[in-house]
N, C-alpha and C positions, 0 to 999 in steps of 0.2 A: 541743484539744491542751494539755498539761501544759506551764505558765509550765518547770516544773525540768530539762525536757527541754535547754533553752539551755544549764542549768550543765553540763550532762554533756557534751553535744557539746564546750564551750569546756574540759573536763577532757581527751575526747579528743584534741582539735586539738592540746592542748598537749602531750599525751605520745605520742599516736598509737600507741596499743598497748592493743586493747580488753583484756585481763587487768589492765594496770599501771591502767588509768583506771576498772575493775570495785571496786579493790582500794582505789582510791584515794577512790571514790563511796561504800565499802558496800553495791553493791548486787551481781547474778551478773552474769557476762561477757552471757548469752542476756537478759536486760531488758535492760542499755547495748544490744544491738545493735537490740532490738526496738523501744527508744524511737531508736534514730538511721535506723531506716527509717519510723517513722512520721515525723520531721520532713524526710526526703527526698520520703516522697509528700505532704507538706502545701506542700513547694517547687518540686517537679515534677521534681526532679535530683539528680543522683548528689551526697551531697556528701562522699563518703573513696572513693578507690580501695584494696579490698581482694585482698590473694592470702596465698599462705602466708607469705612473705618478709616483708611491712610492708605499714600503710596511711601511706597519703599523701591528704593534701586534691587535692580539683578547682582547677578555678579557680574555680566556685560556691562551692564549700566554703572557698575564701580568703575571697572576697569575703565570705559572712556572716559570719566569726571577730569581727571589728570589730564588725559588729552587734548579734549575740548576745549583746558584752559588756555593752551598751548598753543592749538590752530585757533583761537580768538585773538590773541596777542600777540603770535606770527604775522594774522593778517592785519591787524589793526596797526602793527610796525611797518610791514611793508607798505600800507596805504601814506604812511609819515613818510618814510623815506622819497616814494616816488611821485609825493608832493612837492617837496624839495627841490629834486630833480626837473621837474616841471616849471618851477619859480628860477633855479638854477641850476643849467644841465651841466654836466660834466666837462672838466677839461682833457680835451682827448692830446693826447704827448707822444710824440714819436722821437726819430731819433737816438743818440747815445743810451738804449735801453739796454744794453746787452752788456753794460760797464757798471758793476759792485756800485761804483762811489757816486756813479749818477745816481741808479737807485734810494742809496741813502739822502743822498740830498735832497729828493723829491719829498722821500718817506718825513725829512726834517722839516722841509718847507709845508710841506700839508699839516705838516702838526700845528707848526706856527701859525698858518692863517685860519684855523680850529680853534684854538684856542683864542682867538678875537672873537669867535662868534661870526666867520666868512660864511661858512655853510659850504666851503670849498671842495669839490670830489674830482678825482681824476681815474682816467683809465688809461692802457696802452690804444692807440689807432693803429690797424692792421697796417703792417710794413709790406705793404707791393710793390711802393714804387719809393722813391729817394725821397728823404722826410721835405725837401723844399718844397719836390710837386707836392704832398700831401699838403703842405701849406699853402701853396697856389692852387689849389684843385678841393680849398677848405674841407681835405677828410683828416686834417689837426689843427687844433689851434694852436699848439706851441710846442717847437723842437729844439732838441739841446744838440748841439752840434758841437764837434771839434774844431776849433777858428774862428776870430775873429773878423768881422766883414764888416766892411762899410757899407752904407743903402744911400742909395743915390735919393736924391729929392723927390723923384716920382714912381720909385718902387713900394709894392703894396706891401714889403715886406721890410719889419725892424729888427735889428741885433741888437741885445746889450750882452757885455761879456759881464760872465759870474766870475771867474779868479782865474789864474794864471797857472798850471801845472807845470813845476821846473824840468827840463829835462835830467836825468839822473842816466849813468851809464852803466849798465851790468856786464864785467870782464869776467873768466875766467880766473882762477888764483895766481895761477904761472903766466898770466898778462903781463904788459910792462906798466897797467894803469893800477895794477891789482895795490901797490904802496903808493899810492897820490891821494893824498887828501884831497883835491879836487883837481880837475883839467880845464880846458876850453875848450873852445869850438876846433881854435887852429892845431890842437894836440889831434884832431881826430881828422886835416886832411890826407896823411895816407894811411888810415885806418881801413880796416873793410867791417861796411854796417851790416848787422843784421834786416834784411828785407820781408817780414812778413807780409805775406799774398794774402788776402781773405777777402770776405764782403764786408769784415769790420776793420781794416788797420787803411784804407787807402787814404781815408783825411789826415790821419796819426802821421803815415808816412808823407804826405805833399808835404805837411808842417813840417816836417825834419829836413825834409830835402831844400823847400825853401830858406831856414833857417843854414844849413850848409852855402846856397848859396848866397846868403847875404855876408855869409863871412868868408867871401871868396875863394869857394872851390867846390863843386861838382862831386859827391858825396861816393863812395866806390862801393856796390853793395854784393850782398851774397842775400840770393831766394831763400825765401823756405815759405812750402807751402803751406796753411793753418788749413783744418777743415772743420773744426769746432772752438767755441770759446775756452776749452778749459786747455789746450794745447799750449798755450800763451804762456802757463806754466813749469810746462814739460820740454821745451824749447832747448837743443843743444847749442852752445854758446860758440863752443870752441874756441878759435884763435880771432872772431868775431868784435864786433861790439855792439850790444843789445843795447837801445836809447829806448826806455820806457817814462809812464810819468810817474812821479815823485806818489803821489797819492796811489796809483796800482800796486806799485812796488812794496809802500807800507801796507795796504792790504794783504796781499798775495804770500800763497808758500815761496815766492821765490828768495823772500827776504831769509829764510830761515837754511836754504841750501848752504850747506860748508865750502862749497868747491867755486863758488862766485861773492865776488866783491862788489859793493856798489859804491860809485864814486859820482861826486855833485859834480854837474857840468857849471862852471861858476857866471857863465854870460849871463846879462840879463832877458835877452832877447830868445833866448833858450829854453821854450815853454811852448806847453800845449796849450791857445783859449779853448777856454769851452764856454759857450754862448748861446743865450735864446734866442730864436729866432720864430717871431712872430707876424701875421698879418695887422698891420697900423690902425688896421676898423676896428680888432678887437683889443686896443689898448687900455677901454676902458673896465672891459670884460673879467681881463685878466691883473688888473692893475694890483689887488691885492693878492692874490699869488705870488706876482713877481717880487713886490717888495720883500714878501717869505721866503721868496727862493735866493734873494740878494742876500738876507743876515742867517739862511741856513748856511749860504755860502761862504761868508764871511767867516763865520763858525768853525766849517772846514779848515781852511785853510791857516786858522789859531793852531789848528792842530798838527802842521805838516812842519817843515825843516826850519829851523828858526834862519836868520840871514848870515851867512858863512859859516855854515857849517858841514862838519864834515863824516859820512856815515858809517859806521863801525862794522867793521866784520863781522858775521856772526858769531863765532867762535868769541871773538874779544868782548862781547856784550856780555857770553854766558857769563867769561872768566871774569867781567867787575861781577856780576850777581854774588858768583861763588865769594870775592873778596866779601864785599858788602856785607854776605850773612856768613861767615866765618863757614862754608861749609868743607867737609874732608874732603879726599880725594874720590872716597868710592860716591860721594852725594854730589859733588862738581859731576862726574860721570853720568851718573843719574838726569841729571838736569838736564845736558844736552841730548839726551836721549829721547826724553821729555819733551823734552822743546823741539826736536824734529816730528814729532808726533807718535815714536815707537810703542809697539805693548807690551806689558808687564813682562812679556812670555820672551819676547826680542832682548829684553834687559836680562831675565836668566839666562840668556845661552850666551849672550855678549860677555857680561860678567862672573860668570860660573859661579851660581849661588843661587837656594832652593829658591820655590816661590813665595813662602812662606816671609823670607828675610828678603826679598824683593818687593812684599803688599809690604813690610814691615818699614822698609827704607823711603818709599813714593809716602806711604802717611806720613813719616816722621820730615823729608823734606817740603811737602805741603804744606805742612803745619809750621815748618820754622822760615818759611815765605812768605806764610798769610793766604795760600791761593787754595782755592777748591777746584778751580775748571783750569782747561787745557787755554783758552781763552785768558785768563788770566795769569798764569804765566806766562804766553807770549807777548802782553802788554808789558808785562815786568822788566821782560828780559826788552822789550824796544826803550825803556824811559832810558837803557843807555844807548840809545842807537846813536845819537848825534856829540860830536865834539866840535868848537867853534877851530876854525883855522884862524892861525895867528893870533 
């Protein structure tokens, strides 16, 4: 059946007068009737009652009006989009997909070259093989990788690094790093690191290990095997030390754990790149992407640890809030409770007190915070996350 069949009917319906909707189509009165009986027997039903006098819609025939306008403007959309796509086909992205902050930054970057009027679209490229062969084997055009690399003069493939992720260290409370406002490299050669095993930490990891060896010494690690992304959260630390980057960290529940500190590793050298990496034919292809993707980046990184500074327990974060908005004891209480994510029902049995005066406590701290979402006070409670050392 002919997609244009819809517009005709929905010209019908609207004047109900096969001559005026002939006239009004450019086509003969005997085709509108021929194509509105073929879409009666593709529906099984009458859908105009005709005689000499007027037609009139069924009730079949009401009911599809709505519709019809609907698969007219479905398909006449999808005809635009996958013009587009033909004029300029999508950017296929592999690589660091399975990481929150790449995500965003893509989601930021595609806003940005949108908003110029790029016409820019992207999709995931199936991960079968390592995102470089996907780029040498052109089934992606551009991967975000962890590292920085050099491209020799006659590799088909280019790097530019987007920003720099500091490394940040996650101890344990009863650590000896747990009261340092920041360490080094060389505070951590006889440490034992945390080693996640996965098929996403092994770039994470070479950066660490090299980064250990360039500050002369041979990194001493303890396994742990990961078997999903959300594990990375649930990670027992112990007498360890976790090197994650700065940007996951602030994302992540693990910033909000009571029982772990985080401390800036203060080197400079001490950082995750993360970088695109492209084939050089498609330089020009992607050229306005990347420049999106460089002041999405930039953007990011506005938002990450200012220069020396040093990151607050969570506990000490809650207690400036609590100073800040003058709250009492049992609404300080509240907050962290809050801010771990617990439910109303967890705060009455913690606190001994009905639910009643439990909804009554969470409104009236809400409201004397300014926060409606759970979202929003965890932002509150991070604007004190940093204090400058010295």
């Amino acid at each position: 059946m002919d997609i244009s069949y819809f517009d005709e009917y929905i010209e019908l319906a609207r004047c109900l007068n096969f001559t005026e909707a002939a006239k009004n189509l450019s086509m003969t009165q005997s085709a509108l009737s021929k194509h509105i009986v073929a879409l009666e027997r593709e529906f099984g039903c009458t859908l105009f009652d005709r005689n000499r006098h007027k037609v009139a819609l069924t009730q079949a025939g009401a009911m599809l009006y709505d519709k019809a306008y609907v698969i007219s403007q479905t398909y006449l959309g999808a005809k635009r989009d996958i013009a587009k796509v033909i004029v300029k086909p999508p950017i296929r992205i592999s690589g660091l997909l399975q990481n929150h902050e790449v995500i965003d930054l893509l989601a930021q970057a595609l806003e940005l070259a949108n908003s110029r009027g790029n016409g820019d679209s992207i999709f995931a490229a199936d991960a079968n093989k390592s995102p470089l062969s996907q780029l040498l084997d052109k089934d992606a055009d551009l991967c975000i990788i962890a590292g920085e690399l050099d491209s020799p003069p006659d590799s088909e493939i280019a790097f530019e690094l987007l920003y720099n992720d500091p490394f940040v260290a996650m101890v344990a409370r009863h650590h000896r790093f747990a009261g340092r406002k920041s360490i080094s490299m060389d505070d951590l050669k006889n440490e034992t690191l945390l080693k996640l095993i996965d098929e996403y930490s092994a770039s994470a990891w070479n950066r660490i290990e090299n980064v250990c060896k360039d500050s002369g010494f041979e990194p001493k690690t303890q396994p742990h095997f990961i078997k999903n992304y959300i594990e990375y959260t649930t990670v027992a630390i112990e007498d360890a030390v976790y090197i994650v980057p700065e940007m996951t960290m602030l994302s992540s529940s693990l910033r909000l754990k009571p029982n772990l500190v985080c401390v800036p590793i203060a080197n400079a050298h001490a950082t995750f790149p993360i970088s695109a990496a492209y084939r050089k034919e498609n330089k020009a292809k992607l050229d306005s992407f990347l420049q999106a993707l460089h002041e999405a980046a930039d953007s990011v990184m506005l938002r990450t640890r200012p220069a020396n500074a040093y990151i607050q327990p969570f506990k000490t974060r809650c207690n400036r809030v609590s100073e800040k908005y003058s709250l009492g004891a049992e609404e300080s209480q509240i907050l962290i409770f809050l801010a771990k994510g617990h439910s109303p029902s967890r705060i009455v049995k913690e606190l001994g007190i009905s639910e009643k005066m439990a909804e009554t406590s969470i409104y009236q701290l809400r409201k004397k915070l300014g926060v409606e979402t759970y979202e929003e006070l965890v932002d509150l409670i991070d604007e004190e996350c940093f204090d400058k050392i010295g």
